[in-house]
Backbone as JSON, one array per atom type, in Angstrom:
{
  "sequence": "XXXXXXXXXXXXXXXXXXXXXXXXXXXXXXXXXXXXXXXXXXXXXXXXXXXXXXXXXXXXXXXXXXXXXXXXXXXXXXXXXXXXXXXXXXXXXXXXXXXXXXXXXXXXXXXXXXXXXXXXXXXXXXXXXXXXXXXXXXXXXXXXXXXXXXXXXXXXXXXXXXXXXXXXXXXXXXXXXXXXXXXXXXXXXXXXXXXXXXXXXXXXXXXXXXXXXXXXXXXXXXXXXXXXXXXXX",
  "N": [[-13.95, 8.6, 7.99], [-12.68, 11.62, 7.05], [-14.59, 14.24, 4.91], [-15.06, 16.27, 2.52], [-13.9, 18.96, 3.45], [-10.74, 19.26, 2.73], [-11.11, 18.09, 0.62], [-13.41, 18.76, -0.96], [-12.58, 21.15, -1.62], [-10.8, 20.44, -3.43], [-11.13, 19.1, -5.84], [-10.84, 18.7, -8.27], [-7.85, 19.06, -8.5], [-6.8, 17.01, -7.39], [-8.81, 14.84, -7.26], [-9.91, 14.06, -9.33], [-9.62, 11.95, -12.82], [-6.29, 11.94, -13.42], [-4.39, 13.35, -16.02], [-2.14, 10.61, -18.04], [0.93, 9.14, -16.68], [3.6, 9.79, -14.7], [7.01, 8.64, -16.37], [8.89, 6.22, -15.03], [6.5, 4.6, -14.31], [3.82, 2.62, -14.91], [0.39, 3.27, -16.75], [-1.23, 1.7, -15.14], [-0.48, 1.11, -12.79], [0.3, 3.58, -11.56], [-2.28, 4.69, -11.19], [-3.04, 2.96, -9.41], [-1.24, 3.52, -6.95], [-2.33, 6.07, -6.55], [-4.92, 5.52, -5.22], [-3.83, 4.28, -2.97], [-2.64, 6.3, -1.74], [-5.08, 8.24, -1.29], [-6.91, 6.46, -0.05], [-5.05, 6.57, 2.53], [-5.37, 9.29, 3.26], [-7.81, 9.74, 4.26], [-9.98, 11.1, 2.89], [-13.38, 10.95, 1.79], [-14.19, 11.44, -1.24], [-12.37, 12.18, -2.84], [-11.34, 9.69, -2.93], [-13.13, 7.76, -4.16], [-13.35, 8.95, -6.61], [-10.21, 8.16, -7.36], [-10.72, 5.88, -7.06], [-12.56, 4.94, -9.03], [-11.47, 6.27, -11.12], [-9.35, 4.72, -11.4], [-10.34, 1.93, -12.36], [-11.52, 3.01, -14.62], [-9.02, 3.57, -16.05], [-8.07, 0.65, -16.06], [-7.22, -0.73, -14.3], [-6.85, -4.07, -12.98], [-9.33, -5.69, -11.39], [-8.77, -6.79, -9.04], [-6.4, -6.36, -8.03], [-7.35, -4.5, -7.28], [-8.62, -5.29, -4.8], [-7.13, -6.81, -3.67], [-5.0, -4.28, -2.45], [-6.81, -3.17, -0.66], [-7.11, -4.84, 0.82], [-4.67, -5.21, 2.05], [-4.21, -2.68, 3.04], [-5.21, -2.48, 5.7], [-3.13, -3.29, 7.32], [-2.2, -0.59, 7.44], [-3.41, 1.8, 7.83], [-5.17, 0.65, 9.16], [-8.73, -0.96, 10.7], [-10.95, 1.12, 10.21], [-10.54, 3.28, 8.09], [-10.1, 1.39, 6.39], [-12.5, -0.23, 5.86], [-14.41, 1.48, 5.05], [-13.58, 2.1, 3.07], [-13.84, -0.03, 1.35], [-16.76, -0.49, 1.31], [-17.04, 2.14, -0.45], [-15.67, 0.96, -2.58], [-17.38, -1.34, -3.3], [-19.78, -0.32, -4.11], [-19.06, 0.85, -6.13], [-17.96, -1.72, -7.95], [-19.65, -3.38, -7.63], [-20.84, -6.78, -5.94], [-18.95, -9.25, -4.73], [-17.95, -12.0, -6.93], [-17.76, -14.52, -6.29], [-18.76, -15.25, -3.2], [-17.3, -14.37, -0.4], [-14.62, -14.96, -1.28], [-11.94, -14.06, -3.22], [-11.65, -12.3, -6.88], [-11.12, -14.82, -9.16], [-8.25, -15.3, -8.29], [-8.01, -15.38, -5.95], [-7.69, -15.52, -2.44], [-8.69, -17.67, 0.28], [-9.2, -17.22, 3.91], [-7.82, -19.56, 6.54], [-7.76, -20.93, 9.56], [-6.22, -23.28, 9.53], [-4.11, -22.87, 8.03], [-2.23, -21.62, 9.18], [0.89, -22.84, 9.85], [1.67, -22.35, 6.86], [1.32, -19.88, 6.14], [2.91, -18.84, 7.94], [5.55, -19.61, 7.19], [5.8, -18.64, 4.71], [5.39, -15.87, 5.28], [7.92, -15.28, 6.65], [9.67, -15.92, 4.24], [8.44, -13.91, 2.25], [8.71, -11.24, 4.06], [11.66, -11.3, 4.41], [12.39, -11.23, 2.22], [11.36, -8.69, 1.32], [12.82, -6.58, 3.53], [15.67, -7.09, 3.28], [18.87, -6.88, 4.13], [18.35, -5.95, 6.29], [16.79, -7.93, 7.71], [17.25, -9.33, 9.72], [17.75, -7.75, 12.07], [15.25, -6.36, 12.22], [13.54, -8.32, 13.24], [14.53, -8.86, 15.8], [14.09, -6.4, 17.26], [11.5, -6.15, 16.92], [10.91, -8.36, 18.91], [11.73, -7.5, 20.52], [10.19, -5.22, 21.48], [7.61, -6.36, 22.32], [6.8, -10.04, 22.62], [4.6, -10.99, 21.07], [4.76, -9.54, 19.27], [6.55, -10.45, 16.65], [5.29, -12.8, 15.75], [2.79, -12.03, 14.87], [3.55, -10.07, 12.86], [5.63, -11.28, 10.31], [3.0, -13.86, 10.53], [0.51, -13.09, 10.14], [0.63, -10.32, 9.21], [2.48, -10.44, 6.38], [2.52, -13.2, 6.22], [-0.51, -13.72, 5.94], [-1.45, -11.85, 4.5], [0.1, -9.9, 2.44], [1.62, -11.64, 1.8], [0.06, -12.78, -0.37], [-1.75, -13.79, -3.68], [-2.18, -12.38, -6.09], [-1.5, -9.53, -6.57], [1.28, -8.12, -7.11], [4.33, -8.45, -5.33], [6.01, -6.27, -5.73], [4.09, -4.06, -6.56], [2.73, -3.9, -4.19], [4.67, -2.92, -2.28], [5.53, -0.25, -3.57], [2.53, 1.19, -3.12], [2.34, 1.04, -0.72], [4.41, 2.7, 0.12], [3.67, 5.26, -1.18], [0.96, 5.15, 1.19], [2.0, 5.1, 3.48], [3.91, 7.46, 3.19], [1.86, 9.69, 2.98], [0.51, 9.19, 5.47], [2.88, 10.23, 7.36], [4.65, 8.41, 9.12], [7.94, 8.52, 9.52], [9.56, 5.85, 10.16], [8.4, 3.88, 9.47], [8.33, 4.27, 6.9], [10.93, 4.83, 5.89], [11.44, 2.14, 6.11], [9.89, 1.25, 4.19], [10.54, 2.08, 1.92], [13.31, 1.51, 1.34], [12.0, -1.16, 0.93], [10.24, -1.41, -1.35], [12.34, -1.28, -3.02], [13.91, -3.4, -2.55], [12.45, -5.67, -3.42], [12.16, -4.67, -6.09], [11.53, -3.25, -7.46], [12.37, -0.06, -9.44], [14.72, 2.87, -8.62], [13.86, 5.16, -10.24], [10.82, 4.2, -10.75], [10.58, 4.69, -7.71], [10.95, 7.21, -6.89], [8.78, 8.22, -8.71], [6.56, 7.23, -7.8], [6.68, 9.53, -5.52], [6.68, 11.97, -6.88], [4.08, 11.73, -7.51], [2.51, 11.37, -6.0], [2.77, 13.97, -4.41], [1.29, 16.03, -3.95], [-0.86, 15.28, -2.3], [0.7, 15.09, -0.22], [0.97, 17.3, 3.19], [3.37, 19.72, 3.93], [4.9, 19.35, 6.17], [5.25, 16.58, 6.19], [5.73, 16.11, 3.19], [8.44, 17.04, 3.79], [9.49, 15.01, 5.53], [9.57, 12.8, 3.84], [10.75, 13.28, 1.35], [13.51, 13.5, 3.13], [13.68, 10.84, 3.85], [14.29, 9.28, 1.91], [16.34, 10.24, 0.31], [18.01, 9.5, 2.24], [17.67, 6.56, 2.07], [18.72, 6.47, -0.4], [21.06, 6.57, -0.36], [22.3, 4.29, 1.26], [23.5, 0.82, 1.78], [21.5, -1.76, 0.35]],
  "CA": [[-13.21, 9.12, 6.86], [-12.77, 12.77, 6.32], [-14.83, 14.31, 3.73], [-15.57, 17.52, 1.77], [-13.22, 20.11, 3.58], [-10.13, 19.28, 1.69], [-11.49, 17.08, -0.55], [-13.99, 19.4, -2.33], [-11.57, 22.4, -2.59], [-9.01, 19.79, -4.3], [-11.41, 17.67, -6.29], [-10.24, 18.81, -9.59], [-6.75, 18.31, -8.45], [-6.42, 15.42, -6.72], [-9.55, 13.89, -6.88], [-10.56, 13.85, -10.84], [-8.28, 11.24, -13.33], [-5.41, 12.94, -13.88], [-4.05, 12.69, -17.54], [-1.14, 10.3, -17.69], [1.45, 8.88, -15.54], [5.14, 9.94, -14.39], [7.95, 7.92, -16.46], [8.8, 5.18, -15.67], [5.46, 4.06, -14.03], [3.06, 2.3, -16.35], [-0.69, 3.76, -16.1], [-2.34, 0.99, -14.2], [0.56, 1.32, -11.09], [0.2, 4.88, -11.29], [-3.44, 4.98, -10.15], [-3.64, 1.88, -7.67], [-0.9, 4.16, -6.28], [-3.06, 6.85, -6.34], [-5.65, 4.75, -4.65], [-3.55, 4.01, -1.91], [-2.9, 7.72, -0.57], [-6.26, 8.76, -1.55], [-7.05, 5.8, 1.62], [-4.63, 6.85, 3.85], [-5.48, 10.68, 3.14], [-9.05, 9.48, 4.35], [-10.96, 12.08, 1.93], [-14.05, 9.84, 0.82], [-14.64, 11.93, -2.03], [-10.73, 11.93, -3.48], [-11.01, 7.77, -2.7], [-14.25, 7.4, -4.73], [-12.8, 9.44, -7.71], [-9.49, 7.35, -7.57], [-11.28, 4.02, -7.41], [-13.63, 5.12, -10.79], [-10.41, 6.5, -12.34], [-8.52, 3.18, -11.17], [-10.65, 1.07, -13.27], [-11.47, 3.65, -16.2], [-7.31, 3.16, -16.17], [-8.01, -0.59, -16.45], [-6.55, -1.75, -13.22], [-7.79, -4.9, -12.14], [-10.67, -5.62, -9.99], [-8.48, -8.13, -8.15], [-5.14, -5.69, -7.89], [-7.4, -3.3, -6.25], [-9.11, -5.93, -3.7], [-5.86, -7.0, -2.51], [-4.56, -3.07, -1.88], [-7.61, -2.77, 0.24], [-7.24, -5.95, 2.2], [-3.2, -4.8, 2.82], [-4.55, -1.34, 3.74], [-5.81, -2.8, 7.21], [-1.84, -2.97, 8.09], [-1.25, 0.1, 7.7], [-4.56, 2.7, 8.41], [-6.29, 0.4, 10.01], [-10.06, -1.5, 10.09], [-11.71, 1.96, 10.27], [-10.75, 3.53, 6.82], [-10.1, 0.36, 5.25], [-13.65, -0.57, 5.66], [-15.14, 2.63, 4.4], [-12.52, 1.66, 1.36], [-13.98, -1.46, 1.0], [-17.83, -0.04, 0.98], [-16.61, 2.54, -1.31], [-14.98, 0.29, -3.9], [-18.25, -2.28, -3.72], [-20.6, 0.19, -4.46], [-18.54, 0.69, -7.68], [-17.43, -2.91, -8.58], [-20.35, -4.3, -7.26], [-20.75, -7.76, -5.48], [-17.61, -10.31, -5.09], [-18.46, -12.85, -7.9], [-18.4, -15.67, -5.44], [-18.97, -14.67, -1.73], [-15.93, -14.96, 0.59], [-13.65, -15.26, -2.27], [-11.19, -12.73, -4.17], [-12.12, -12.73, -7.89], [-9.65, -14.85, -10.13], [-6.96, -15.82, -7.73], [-8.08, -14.98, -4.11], [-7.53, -17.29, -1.34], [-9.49, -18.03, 1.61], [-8.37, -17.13, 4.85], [-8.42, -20.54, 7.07], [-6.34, -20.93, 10.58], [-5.32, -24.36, 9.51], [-3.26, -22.49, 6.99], [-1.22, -20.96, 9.59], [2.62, -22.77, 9.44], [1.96, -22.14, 5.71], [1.28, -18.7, 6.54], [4.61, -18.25, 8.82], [6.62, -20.24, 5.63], [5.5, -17.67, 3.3], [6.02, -14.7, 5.51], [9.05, -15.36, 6.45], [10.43, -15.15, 2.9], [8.21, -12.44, 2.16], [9.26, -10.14, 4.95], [12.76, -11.53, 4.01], [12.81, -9.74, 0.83], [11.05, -6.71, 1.28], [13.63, -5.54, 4.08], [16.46, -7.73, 2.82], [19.63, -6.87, 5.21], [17.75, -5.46, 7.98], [15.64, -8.65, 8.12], [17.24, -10.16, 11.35], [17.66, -6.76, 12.83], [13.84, -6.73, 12.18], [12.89, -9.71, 14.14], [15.45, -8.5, 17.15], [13.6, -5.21, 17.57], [10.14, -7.26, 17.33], [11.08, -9.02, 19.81], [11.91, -6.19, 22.26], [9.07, -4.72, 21.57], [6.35, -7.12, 22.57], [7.05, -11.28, 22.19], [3.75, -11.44, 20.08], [4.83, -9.17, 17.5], [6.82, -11.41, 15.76], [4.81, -13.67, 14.49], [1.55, -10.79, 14.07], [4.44, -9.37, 11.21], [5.11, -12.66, 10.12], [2.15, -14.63, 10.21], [-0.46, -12.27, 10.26], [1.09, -9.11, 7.98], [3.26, -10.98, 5.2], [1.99, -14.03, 5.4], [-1.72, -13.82, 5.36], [-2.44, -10.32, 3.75], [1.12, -9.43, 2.21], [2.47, -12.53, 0.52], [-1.49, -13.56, -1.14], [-1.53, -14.37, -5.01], [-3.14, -11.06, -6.84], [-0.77, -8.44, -6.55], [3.06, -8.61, -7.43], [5.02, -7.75, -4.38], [7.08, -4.86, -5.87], [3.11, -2.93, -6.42], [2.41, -4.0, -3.05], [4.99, -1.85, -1.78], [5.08, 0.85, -3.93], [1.24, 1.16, -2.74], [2.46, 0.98, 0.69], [5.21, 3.75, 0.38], [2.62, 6.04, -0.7], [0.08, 5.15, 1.87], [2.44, 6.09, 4.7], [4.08, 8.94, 3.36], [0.8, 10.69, 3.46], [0.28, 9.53, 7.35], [4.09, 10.48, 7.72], [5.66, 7.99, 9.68], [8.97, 8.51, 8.94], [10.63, 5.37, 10.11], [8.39, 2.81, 8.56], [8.58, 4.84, 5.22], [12.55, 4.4, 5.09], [11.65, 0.55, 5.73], [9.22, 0.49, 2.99], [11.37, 2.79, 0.59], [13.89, 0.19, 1.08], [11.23, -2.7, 0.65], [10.2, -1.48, -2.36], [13.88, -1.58, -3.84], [14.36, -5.12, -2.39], [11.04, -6.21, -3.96], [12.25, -4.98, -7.7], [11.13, -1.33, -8.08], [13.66, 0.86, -9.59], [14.81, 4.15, -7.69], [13.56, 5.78, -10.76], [9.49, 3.81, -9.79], [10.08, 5.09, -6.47], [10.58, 8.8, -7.35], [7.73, 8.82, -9.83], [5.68, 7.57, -6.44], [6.83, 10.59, -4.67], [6.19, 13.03, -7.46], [2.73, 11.44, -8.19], [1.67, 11.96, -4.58], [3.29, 14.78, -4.1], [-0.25, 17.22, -3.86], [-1.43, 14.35, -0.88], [1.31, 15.49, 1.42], [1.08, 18.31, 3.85], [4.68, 19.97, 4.03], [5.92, 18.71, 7.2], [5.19, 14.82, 5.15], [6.3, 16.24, 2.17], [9.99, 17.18, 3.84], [9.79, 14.04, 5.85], [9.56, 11.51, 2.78], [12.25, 13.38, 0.92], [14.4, 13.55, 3.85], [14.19, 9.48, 4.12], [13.89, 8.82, 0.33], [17.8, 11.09, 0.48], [18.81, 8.7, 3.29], [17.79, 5.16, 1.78], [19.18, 6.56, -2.03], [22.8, 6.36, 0.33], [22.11, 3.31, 2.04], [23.03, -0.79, 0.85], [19.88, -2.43, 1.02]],
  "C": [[-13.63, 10.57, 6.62], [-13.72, 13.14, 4.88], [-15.06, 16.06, 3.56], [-14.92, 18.57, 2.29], [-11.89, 20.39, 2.74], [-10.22, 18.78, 0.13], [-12.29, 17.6, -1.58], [-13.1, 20.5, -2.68], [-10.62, 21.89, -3.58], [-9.32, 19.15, -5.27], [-10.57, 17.77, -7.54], [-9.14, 18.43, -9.81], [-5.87, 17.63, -8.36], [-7.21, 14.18, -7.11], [-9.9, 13.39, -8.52], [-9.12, 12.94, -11.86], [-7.22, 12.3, -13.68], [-4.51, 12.12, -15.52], [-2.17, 12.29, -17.68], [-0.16, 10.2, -16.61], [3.2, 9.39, -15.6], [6.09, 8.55, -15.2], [8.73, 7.67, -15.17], [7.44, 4.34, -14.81], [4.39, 4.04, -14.92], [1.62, 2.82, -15.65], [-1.58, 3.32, -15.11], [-1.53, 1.42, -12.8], [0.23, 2.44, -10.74], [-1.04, 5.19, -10.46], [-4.09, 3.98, -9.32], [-2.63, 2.81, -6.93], [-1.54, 5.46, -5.74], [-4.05, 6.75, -5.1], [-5.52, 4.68, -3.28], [-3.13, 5.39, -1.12], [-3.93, 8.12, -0.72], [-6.78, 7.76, 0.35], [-6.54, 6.53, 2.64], [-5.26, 8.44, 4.13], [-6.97, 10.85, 3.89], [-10.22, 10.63, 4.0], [-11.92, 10.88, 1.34], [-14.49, 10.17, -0.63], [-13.35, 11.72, -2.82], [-11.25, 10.75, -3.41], [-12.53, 7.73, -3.94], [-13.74, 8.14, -6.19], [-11.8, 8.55, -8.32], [-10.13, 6.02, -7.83], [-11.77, 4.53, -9.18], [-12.32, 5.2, -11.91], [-9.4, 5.17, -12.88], [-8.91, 2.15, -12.15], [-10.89, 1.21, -14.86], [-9.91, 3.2, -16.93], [-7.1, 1.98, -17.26], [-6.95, -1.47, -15.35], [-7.35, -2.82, -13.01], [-8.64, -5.15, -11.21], [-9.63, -6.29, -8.86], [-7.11, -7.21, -7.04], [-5.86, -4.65, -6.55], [-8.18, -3.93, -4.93], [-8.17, -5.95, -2.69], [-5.12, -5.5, -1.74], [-5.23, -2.85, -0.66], [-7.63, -3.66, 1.56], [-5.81, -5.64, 2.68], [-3.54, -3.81, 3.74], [-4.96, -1.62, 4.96], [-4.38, -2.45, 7.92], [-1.89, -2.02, 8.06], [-2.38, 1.61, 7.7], [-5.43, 2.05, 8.83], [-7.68, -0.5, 9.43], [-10.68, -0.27, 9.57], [-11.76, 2.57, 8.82], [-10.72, 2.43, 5.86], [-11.73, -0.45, 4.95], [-14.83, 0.29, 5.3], [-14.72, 2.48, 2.99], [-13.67, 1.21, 0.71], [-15.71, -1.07, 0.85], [-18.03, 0.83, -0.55], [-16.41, 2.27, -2.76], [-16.33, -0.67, -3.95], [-19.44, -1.65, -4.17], [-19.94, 0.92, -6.11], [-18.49, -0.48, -8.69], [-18.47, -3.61, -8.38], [-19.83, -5.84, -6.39], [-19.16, -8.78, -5.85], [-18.83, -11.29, -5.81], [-18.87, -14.52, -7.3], [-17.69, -15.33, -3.84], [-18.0, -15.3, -1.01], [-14.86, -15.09, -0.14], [-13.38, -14.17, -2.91], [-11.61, -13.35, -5.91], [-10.83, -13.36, -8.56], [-8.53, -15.07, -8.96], [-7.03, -15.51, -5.93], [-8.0, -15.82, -3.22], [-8.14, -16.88, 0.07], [-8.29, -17.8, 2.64], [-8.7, -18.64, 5.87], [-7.43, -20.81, 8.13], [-5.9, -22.51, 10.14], [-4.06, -24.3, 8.89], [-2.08, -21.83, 8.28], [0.61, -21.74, 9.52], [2.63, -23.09, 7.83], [2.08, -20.6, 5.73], [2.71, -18.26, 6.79], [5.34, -18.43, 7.88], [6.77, -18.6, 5.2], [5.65, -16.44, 3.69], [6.96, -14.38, 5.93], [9.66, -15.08, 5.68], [9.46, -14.12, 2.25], [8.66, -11.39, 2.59], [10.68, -10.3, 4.79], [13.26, -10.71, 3.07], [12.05, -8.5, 0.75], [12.54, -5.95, 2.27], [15.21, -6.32, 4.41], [17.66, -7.37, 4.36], [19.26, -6.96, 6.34], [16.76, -6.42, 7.95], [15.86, -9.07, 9.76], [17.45, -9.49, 12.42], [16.24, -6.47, 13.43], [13.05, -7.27, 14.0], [13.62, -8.95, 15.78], [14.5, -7.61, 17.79], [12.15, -5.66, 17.92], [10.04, -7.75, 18.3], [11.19, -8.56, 21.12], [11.26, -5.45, 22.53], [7.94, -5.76, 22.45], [6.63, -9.22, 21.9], [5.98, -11.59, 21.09], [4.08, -10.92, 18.76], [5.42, -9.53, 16.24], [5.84, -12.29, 14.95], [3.11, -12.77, 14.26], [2.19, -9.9, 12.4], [4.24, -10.26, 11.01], [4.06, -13.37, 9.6], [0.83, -13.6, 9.77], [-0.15, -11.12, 8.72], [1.43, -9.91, 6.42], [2.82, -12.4, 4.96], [0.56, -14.33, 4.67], [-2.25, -12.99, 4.57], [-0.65, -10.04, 2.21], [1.27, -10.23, 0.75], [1.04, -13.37, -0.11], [-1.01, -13.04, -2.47], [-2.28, -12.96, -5.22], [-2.57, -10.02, -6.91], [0.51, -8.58, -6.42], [3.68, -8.02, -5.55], [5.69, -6.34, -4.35], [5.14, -3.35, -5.82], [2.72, -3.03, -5.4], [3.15, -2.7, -2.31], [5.12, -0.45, -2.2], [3.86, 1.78, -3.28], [1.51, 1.72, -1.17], [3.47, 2.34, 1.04], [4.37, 5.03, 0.15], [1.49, 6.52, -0.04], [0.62, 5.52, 3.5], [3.16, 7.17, 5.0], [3.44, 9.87, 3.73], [0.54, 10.35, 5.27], [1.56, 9.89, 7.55], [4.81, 9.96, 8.91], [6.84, 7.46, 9.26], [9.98, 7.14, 8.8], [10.46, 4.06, 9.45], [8.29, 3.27, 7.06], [9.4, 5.16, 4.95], [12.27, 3.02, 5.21], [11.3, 0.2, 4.4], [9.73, 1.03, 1.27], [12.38, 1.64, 0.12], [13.23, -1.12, 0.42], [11.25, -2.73, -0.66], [11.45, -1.46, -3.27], [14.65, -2.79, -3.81], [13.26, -6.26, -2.99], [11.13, -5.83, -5.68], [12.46, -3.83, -8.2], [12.39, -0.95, -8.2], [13.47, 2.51, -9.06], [14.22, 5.11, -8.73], [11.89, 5.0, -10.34], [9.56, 4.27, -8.2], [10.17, 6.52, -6.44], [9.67, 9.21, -7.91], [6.9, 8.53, -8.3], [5.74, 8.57, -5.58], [6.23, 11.75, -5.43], [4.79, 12.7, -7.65], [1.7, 11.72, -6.95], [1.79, 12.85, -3.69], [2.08, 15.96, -3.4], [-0.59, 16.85, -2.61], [-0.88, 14.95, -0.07], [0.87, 16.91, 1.89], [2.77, 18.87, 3.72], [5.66, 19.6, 4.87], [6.37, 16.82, 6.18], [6.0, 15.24, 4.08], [8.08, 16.02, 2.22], [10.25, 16.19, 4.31], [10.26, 12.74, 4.66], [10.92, 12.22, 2.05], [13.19, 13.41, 1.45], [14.89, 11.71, 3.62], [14.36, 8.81, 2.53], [16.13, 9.25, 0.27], [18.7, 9.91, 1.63], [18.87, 7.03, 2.59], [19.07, 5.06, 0.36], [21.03, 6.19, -1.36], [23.38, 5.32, 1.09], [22.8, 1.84, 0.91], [21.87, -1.1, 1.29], [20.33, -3.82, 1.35]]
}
């Protein structure tokens, strides 16, 4: 994880709470969103600010476990386990070892065709039309990757009890705008609009992480943000 070249010239402006959140995002969403480009952005100094501010906020301990255990999809073991050091040297110890606090669920392979169930209609409604297009493309890619989305992504990490689905993706649209891949951040622009969020919650995520991007990211996300706003979902 990156530290101290952008991260100390910016702390003040990225990295320190910032006062209040963008209408119509309520304050807790605002800074687990925060949270989640602060990760991808892999500044450990920004991420250690956001976490402190995250809870000063009054986000949940639990809201921000689950962000961190999604965050594997989508930057990986490598920062997500600097996260996850990060955030325990704040929150201290899980309250009972192996277990999410308050609603966490064990991971156990017997669970798997509950798993597939559940990500199935998870991944169902995040990318609603384009679900069976989805699967097609999965499929032509690599035969395993089906059920690694699926079972693996949505059902075991995705669709778990502790975090609503619609802040899931929110979370997720600002965690790959900042890496700027453009084509799963029109899926997840979409997701999050098939998951609940209103196009006004997904603009306040753009303006709120607006500082995170570089300019090429910056024009990329509004380019696909301009393309979904014209789209059916």
């Amino acid at each position: 994880m990156r530290q101290g070249r952008r991260g100390a010239r910016n702390m003040t402006k990225r990295g320190a709470p910032e006062s209040g959140a963008p209408a119509p995002l309520d304050v807790v969403t605002a800074a687990l969103v925060r949270v989640a480009a602060a990760l991808a952005e892999g500044e450990l100094g920004v991420l250690q600010d956001r976490l402190a501010a995250a809870r000063s906020a009054g986000v949940p301990d639990l809201w921000v476990e689950e962000l961190l255990l999604q965050s594997l999809l989508v930057v990986g073991y490598p920062l997500t386990l600097v996260a996850f050091a990060a955030w325990r040297e704040l929150a201290g110890p899980l309250p009972v070892a192996g277990n999410g606090e308050g609603g966490g669920e064990e991971l156990a392979h017997e669970e798997w065709t509950s798993w597939a169930k559940r990500g199935a209609v998870v991944c169902a409604e995040v990318y609603g039309r384009a679900y069976h297009k989805l699967l097609l493309n999965l499929r032509a890619l690599h035969p395993a990757l089906e059920d690694l989305v699926l079972v693996d992504a949505y059902g075991k990490l995705i669709g778990r009890p502790g975090l609503d689905l619609k802040r899931r993706e929110l979370c997720t649209v600002a965690a790959i705008a900042v890496l700027g891949t453009a084509r799963q951040l029109h899926s997840h622009l979409r997701g999050a609009l098939n998951s609940g969020a209103t196009r006004a919650e997904v603009e306040a995520v753009l303006e709120l992480i607006d500082a995170d991007l570089d300019p090429a990211h910056r024009r990329s996300a509004r380019e696909q943000w301009e393309d979904v706003k014209g789209r059916k979902l």
